[in-house]
Structures are given as structure tokens and as C-alpha cells.
C-alpha positions as a LaTeX table, in Angstrom:
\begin{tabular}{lrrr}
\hline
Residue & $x$ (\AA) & $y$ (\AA) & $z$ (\AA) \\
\hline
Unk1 & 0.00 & 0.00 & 0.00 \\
Unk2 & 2.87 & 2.23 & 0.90 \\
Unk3 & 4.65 & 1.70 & $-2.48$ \\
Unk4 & 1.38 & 2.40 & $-4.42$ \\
Unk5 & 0.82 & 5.26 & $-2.18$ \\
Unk6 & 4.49 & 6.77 & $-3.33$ \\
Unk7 & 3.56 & 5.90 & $-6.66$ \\
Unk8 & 0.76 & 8.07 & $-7.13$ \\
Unk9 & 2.14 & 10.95 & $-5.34$ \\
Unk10 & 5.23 & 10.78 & $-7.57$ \\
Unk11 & 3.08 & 10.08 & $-10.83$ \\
Unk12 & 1.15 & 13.51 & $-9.65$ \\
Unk13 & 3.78 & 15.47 & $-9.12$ \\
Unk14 & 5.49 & 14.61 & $-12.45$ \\
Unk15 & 1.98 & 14.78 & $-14.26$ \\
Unk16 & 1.58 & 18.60 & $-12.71$ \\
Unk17 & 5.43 & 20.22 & $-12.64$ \\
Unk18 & 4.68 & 19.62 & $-8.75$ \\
Unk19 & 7.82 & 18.48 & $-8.30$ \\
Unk20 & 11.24 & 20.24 & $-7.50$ \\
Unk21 & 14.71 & 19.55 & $-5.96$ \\
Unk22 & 17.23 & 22.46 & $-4.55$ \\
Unk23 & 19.42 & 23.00 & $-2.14$ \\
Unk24 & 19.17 & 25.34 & 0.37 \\
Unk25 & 21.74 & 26.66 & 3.27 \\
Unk26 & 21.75 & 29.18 & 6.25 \\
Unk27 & 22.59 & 32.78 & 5.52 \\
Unk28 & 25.91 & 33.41 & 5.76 \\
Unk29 & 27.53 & 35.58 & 8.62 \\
Unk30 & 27.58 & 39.51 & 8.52 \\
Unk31 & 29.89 & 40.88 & 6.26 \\
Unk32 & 33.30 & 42.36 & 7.73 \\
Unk33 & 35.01 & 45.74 & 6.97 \\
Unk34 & 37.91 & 44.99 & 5.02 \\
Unk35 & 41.24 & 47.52 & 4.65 \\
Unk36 & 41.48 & 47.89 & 0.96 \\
Unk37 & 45.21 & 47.58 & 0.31 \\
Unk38 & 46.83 & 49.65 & $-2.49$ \\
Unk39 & 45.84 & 48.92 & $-6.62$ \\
Unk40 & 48.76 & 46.62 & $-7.68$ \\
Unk41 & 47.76 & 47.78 & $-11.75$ \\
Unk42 & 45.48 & 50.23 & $-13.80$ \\
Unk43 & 44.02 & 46.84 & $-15.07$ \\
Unk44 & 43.28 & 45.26 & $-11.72$ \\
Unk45 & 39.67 & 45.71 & $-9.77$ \\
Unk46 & 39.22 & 44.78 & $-6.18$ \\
Unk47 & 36.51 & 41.97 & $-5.25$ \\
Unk48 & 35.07 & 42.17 & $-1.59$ \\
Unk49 & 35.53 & 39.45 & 0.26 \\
Unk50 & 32.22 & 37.65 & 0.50 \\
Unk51 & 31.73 & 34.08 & 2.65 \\
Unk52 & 31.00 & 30.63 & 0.68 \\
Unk53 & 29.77 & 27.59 & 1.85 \\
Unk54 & 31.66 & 24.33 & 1.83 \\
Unk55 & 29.62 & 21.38 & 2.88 \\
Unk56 & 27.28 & 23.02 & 4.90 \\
Unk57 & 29.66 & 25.63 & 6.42 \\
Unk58 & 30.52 & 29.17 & 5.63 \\
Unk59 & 34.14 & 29.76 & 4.85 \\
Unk60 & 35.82 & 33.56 & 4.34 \\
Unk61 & 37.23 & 34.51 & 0.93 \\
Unk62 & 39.25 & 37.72 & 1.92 \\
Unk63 & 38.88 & 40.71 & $-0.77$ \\
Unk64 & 41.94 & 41.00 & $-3.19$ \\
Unk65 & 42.33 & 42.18 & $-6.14$ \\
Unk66 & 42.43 & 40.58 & $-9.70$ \\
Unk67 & 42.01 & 41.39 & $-13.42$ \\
Unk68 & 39.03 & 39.71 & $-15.15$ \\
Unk69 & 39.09 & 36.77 & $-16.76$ \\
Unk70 & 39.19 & 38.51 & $-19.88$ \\
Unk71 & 38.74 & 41.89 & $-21.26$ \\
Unk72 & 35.56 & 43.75 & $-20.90$ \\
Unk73 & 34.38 & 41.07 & $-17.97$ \\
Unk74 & 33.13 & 41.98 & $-14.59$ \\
Unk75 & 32.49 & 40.59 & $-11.34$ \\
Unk76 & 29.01 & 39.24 & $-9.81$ \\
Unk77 & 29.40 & 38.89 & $-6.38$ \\
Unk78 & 27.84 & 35.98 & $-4.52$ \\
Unk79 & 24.52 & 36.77 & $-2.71$ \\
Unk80 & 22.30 & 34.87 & $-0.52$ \\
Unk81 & 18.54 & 35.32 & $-1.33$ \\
Unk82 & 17.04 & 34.50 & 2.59 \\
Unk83 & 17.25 & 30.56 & 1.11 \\
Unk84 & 19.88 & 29.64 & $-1.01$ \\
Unk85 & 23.40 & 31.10 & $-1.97$ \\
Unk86 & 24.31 & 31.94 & $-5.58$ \\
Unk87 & 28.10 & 32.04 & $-6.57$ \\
Unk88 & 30.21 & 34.98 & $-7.36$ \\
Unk89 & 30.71 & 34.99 & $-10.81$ \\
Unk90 & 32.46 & 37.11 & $-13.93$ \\
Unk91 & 30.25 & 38.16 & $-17.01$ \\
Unk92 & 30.69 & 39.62 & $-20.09$ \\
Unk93 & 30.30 & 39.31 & $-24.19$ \\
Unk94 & 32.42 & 36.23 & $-24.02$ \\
Unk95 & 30.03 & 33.94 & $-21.21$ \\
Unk96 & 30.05 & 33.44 & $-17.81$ \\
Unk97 & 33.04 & 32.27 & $-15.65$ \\
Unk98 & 32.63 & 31.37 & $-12.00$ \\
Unk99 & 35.72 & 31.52 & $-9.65$ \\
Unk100 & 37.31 & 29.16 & $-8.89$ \\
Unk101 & 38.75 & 28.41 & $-4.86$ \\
Unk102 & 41.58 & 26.32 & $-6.27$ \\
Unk103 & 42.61 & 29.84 & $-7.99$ \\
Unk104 & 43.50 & 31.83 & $-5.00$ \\
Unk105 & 46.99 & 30.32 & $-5.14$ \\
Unk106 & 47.69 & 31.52 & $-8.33$ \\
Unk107 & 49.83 & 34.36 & $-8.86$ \\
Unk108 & 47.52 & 36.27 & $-11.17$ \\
Unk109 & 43.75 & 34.60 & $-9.72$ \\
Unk110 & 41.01 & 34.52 & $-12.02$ \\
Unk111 & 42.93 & 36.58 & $-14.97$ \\
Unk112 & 43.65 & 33.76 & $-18.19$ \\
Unk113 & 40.75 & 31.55 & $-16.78$ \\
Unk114 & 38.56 & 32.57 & $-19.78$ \\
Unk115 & 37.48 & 29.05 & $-21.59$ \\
Unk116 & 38.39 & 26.41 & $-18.24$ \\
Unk117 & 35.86 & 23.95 & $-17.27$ \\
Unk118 & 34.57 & 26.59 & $-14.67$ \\
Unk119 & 32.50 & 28.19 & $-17.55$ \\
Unk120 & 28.86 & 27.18 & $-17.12$ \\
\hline
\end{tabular}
């Protein structure tokens, strides 16, 4: 009875776009001031530091600054909507490149990232 039970409520929900699947988190904690340290380049613009979850905790991305990931490109930054959290992203003529954590250790960040698998 159960089974049949599950049946129909899935058959119903299909049959009627009743169905949906997301994934929500916590807000994230307040923003903090950040000391803006000195423009390394005419071609570089600063991103805020922002929070980002990681398995259902909140880590800290300090600001820094960076040049896009290619010309003309600028930076998103993440936002939490009261339910779920939307990356930080750059945009522009050429697509859309999320950034990439495993970047931050790279001498020159998101700059030359254009066209990597983080482009959704």
C-alpha cells in the first residue's frame, strides 16, 4: 500500500510540474570591513571578500584584487537570497566564468581563466 501510495504521489507530481529539488543553506555571517590595500595595476579591480559555503559551512574569501578573466568582464558577487546562496561569478560578451577556490593560489587569480571547465 505504501509503495502504491508513493507511486501516485510521484506520478502527480510529475503529471503537474509539482515536483522540484534544490538546495538550500543558512545565511551566511555579517559581512566584515575589510582595509582595501593599495591597486597593484590600472588593469586590476578589487573583489570584496564575500563568505561561501563548503559542505554546509561558511568559509571567508578575503577581498583581493584581480584582473578579469578577460577583457571587458566583470564581477558578480555571490549573494544569498534569505534561502539559497548563488556564486560569485564574472560576465561579459564572451560567457560566464565562476571563480574558482583552487585559484586563490595563483599568482595572477582569475585573470587567463577565460574558456576552463569553470564556464557554465
Amino acid at each position: 500500500m505504501k509503495t502504491l501510495l508513493l507511486a501516485f504521489v510521484l506520478y502527480s507530481g510529475i503529471a503537474y510540474g509539482q515536483i522540484g529539488f534544490g538546495i538550500s543553506i543558512f545565511a551566511p555571517p555579517p559581512p566584515r570591513v575589510e582595509v582595501i590595500v593599495p591597486q597593484p595595476g590600472p588593469d586590476f579591480y578589487w573583489i570584496d571578500g564575500y563568505w561561501y559555503p563548503v559542505r554546509g559551512r561558511y568559509f571567508r574569501h578575503e577581498g583581493y584584487w584581480s584582473r578579469p578573466v578577460y577583457p571587458g568582464a566583470r564581477w558578480i558577487g555571490p549573494r544569498h537570497d534569505g534561502r539559497s546562496y548563488y556564486r560569485g561569478y564574472w560576465e561579459g560578451d564572451r560567457g560566464r566564468v565562476f571563480h574558482e577556490h583552487r585559484w586563490d593560489r595563483d599568482r595572477g587569480r582569475d585573470f587567463g581563466h577565460f574558456g576552463h571547465s569553470a564556464r557554465r
